[in-house]
SEFINU-282090 format. One record per residue (C-alpha): x, y negated, z; residue number from 1. Coordinates in nm, 3 decimals. Example, Ala and Ser with C-alpha at 12.3 -4.5 7.8 and 13.67 -1.06 7.14 Angstrom:
<lopas>
{u = 1.230; v = 0.450; w = 0.780; seq = 1};
{u = 1.367; v = 0.106; w = 0.714; seq = 2};
</lopas>
This chain:
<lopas>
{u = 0.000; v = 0.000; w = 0.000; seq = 1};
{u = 0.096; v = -0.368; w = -0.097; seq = 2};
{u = 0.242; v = -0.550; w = 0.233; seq = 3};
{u = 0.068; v = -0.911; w = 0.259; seq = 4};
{u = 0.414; v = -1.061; w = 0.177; seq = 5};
{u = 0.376; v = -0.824; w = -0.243; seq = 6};
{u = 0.006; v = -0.861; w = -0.283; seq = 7};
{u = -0.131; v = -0.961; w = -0.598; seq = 8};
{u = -0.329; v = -1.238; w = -0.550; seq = 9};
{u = -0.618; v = -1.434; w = -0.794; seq = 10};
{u = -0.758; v = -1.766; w = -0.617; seq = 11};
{u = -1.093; v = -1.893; w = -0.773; seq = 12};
{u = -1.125; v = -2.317; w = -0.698; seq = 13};
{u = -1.495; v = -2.382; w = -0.766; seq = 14};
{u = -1.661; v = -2.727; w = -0.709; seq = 15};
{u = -2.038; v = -2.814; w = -0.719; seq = 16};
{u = -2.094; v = -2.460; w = -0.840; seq = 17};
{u = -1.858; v = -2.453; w = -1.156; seq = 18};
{u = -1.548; v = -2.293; w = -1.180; seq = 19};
{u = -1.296; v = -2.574; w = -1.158; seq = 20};
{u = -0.980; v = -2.363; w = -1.197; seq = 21};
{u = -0.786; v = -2.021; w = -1.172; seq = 22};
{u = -0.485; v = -1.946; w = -0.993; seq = 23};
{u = -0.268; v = -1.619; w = -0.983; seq = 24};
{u = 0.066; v = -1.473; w = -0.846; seq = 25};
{u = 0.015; v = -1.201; w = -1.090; seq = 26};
{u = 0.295; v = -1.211; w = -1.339; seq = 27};
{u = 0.174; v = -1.220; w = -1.782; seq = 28};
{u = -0.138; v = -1.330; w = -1.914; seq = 29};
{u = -0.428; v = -1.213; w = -1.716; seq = 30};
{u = -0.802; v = -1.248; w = -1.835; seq = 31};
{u = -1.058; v = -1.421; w = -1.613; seq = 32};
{u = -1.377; v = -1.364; w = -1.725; seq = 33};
{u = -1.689; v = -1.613; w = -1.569; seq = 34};
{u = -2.060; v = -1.458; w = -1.563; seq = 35};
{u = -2.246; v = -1.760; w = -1.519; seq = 36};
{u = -2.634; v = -1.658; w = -1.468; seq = 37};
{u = -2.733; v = -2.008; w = -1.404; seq = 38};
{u = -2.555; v = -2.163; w = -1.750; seq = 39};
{u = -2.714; v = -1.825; w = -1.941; seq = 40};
{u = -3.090; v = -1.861; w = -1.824; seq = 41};
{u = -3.080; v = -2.229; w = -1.886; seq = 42};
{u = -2.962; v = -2.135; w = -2.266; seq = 43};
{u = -3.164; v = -1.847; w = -2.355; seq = 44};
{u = -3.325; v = -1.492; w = -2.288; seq = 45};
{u = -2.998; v = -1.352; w = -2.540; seq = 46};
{u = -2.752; v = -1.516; w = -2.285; seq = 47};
{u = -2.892; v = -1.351; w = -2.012; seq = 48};
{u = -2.891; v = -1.096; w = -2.169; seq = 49};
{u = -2.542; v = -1.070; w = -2.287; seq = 50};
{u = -2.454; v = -1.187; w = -1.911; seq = 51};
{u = -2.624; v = -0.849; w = -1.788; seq = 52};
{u = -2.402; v = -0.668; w = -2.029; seq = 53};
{u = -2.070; v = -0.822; w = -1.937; seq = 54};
{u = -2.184; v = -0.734; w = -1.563; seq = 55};
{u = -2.263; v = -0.426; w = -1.598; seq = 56};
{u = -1.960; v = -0.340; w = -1.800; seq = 57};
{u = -1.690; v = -0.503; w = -1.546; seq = 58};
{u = -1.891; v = -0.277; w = -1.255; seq = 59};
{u = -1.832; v = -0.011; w = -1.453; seq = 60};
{u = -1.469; v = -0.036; w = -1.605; seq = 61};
{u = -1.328; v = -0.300; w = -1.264; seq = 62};
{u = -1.277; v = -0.254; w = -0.917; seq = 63};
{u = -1.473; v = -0.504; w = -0.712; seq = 64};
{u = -1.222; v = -0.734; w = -0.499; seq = 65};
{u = -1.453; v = -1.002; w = -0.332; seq = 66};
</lopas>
């Protein structure tokens, strides 16, 4: 197991419920992907439901960290 002083860490800065930034100790080009339910059902029924799809797909293929 990682020691505190070796773990991987992703910070998520978000401000008046929008994602303001991304921060990582992780080394490379990592992918951050948002699922914003809010921004989808104020677009369309298509956006939520390609928001359901991207969720269900990262609880599938991701481990949960938060």
């Amino acid at each position: 197991m990682d020691s505190p002083e070796t773990k991987p860490v992703i910070t998520v800065y978000v401000s008046g419920g929008v994602v303001q930034a991304v921060y990582t100790s992780l080394p490379g080009d990592i992918e951050v992907n948002v699922i914003d339910f809010d921004n989808a059902k104020a677009e369309s029924e298509e956006a939520v439901t390609e928001a359901e799809e991207q969720l269900e797909t990262a609880e599938r293929e991701q481990r949960m960290i938060y």
